[in-house]
C-alpha positions in Angstrom: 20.7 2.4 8.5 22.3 -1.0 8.2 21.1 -2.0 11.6 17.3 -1.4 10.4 17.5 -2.1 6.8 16.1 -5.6 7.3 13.4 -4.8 9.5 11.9 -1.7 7.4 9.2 -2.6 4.9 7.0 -0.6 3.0 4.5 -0.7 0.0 5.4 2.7 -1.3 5.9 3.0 -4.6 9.7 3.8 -5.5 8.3 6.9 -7.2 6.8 8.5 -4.0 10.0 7.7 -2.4 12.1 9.4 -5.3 9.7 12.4 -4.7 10.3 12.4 -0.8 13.8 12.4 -1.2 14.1 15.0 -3.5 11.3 17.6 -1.7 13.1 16.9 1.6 16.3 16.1 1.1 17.5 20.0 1.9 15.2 19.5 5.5 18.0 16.7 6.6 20.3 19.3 7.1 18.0 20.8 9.8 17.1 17.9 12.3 16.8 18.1 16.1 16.6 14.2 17.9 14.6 14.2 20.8 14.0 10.6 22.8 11.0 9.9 24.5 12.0 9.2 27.7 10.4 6.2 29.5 10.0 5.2 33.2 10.8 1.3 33.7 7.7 -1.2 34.6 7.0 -4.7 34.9 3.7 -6.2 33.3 2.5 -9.7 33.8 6.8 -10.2 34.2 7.1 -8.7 31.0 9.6 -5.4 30.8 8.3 -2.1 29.6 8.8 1.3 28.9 5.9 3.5 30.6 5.4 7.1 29.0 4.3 9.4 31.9 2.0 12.2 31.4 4.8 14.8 31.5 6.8 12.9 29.0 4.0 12.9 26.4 3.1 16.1 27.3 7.2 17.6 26.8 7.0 15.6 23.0 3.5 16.6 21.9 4.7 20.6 22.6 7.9 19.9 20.7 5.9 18.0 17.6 3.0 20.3 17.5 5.8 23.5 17.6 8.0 22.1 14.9 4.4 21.3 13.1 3.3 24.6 12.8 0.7 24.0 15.5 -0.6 25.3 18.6 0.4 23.2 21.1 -2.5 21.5 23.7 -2.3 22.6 27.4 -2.4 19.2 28.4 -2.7 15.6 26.3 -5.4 13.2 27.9 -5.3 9.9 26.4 -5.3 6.5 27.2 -1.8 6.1 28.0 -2.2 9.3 30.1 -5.1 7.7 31.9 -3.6 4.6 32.5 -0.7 6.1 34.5 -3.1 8.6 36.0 -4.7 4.9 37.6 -1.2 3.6 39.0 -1.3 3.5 43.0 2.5 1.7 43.9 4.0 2.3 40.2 6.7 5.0 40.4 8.7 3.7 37.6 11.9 3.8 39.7 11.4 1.2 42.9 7.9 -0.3 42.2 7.8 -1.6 39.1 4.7 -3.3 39.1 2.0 -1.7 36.8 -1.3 -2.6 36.7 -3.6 -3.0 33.8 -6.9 -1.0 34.0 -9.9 -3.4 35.0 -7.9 -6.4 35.1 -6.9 -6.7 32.0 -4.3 -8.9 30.7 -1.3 -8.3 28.9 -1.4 -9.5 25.2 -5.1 -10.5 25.1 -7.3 -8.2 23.2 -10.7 -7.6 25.1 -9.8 -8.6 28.1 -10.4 -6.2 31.4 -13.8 -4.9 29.4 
């Protein structure tokens, strides 16, 4: 945790911490990591990490299991829609991804 600590802020009262701890504190013994995989892309020359359908698919099984909850057949989402959009982006040797409607990177409202 020392390499977060700085960057993690909250407005929790220490109480509802305290209570955290000490309801969950037996569930830390029983964690599974999982990492959400990414496919590399290039927006507007910024670097990014692209979620393809399958990967949100894989996690939202895993979550939804370990949740108690049926899990979908299929997530459909923006994200999922976006990629579903992609002509030349592969994620591997075109990098390029395009915003839907010509939307630009960082600017709210645009491509509408």
């Amino acid at each position: 945790m020392p390499a977060v600590k700085d960057g993690v802020r909250t407005d929790a009262p220490i109480n509802d911490i305290a209570s955290l701890y000490l309801n969950y504190h037996v569930a830390l013994n029983n964690v599974q990591r999982e990492q959400f995989r990414g496919k590399d892309a290039i927006i507007e020359g910024t670097s990014f990490q692209i979620a393809t359908p399958r990967e949100i698919n894989r996690v939202s099984k895993i979550t939804r299991k370990s949740l108690g909850l049926t899990p979908r057949d299929t997530v459909e989402n923006d994200q999922t829609r976006m990629v579903a959009l992609q002509t030349k982006w592969d994620g591997y040797e075109n990098l390029n991804f395009e915003l839907p409607n010509h939307a630009l990177y960082n600017q709210p409202g645009s491509g509408k």
